[in-house]
C-alpha positions as CSV (number, residue, x, y, z in Angstrom):
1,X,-30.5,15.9,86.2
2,X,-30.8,19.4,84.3
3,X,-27.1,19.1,83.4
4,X,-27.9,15.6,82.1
5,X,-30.6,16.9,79.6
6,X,-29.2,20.4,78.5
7,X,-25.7,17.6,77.9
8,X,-28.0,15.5,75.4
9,X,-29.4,18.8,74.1
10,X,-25.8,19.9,73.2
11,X,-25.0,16.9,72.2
12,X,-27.9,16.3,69.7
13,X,-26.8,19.9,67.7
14,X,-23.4,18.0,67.2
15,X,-25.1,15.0,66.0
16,X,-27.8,17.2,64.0
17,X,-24.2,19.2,62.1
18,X,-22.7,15.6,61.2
19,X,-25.3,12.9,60.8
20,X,-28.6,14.9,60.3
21,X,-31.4,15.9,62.2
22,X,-33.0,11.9,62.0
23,X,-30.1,10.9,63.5
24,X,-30.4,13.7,66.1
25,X,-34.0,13.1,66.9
26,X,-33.6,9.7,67.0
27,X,-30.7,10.4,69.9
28,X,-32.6,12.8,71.6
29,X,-36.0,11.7,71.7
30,X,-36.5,8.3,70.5
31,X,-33.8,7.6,73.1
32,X,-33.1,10.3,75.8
33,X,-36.3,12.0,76.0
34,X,-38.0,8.7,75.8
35,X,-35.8,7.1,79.3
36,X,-36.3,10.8,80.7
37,X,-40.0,10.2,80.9
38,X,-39.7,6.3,82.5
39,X,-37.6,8.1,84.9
40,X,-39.6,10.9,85.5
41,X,-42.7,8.5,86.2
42,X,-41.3,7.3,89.2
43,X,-38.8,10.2,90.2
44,X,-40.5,13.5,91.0
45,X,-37.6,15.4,90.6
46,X,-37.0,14.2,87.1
47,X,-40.7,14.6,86.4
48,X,-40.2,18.7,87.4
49,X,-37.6,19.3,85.0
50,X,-39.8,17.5,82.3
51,X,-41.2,21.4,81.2
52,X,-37.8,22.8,80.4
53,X,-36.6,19.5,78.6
54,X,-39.7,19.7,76.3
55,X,-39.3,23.4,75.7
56,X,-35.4,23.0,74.8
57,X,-36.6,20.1,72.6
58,X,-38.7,22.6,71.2
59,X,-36.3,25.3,70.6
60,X,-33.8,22.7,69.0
61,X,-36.4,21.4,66.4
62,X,-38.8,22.5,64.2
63,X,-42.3,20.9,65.1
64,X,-42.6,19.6,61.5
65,X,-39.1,18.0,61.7
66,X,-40.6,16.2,65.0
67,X,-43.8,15.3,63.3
68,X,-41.6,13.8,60.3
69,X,-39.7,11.8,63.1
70,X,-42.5,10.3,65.0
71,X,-44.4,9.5,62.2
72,X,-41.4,7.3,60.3
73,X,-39.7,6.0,63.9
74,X,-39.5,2.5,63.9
75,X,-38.0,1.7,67.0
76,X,-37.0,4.0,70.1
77,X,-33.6,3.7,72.4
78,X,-30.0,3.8,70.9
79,X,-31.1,0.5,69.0
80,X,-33.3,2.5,66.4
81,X,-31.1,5.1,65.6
82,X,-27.9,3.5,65.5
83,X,-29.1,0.2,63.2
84,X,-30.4,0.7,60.3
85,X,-33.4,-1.8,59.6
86,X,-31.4,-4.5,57.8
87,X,-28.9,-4.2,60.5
88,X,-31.8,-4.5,63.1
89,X,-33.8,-7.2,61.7
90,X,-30.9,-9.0,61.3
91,X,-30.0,-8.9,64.9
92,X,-33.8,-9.9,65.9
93,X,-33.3,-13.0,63.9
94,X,-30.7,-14.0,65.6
95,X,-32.2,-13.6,68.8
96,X,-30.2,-10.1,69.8
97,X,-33.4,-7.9,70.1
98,X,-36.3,-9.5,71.4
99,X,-39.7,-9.6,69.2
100,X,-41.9,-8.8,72.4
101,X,-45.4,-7.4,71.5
102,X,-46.0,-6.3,74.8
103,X,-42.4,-4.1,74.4
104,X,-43.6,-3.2,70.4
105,X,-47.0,-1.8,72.3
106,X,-44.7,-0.1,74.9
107,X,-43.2,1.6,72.8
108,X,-46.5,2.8,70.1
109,X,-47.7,4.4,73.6
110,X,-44.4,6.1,73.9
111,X,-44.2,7.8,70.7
112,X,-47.8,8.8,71.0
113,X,-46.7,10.3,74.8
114,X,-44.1,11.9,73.3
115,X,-45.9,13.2,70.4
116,X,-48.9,14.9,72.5
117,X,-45.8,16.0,74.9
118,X,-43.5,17.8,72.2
119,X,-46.4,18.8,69.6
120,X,-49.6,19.7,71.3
């Protein structure tokens, strides 16, 4: 699993030189680091390598450049950085992403997770 991470890592600077680091945040931790920690609730080996994920994280990005992203994230996994909202409200109309509160609370919890995890 470390050469799963340190793969997204690497693969996030690519995104990061040609999309921008939203785009790269939003691959990286609104979807990556987000399944990581699912994974690593119920996996203790995932759960050990969780220190040296956050700390690449952290090496990658500038903790203001995180802030910016968890504060304007609207939606975690490849869905919210892939779509844009047009694109994505448009597909929840038509029934292709659900409209679940209990999955819109889910995922509030998560970004505050990752926040304390990545900033604190």
């Amino acid at each position: 699993m470390r050469e799963i991470w340190k793969d997204q890592c690497e693969a996030a600077v690519r995104i990061e030189e040609d999309f921008g680091v939203e785009k790269a945040l939003g691959y990286l931790v609104g979807e990556k680091f987000a399944n990581f920690l699912k994974i690593s609730d119920r996996d203790p080996e995932w759960a050990e390598e969780l220190p040296a994920f956050i700390a690449r994280i952290r090496d990658l990005f500038e903790p203001a450049k995180i802030r910016m992203f968890l504060d304007t994230v609207e939606h975690l996994g490849a869905m919210g950085h892939v779509t844009t909202r047009e694109e994505y409200e448009k597909m929840r109309l038509f029934g292709m992403i659900s409209d679940d509160p209990v999955q819109a609370t889910e995922e509030i919890l998560m970004v505050e997770r990752i926040r304390k995890l990545l900033l604190e």
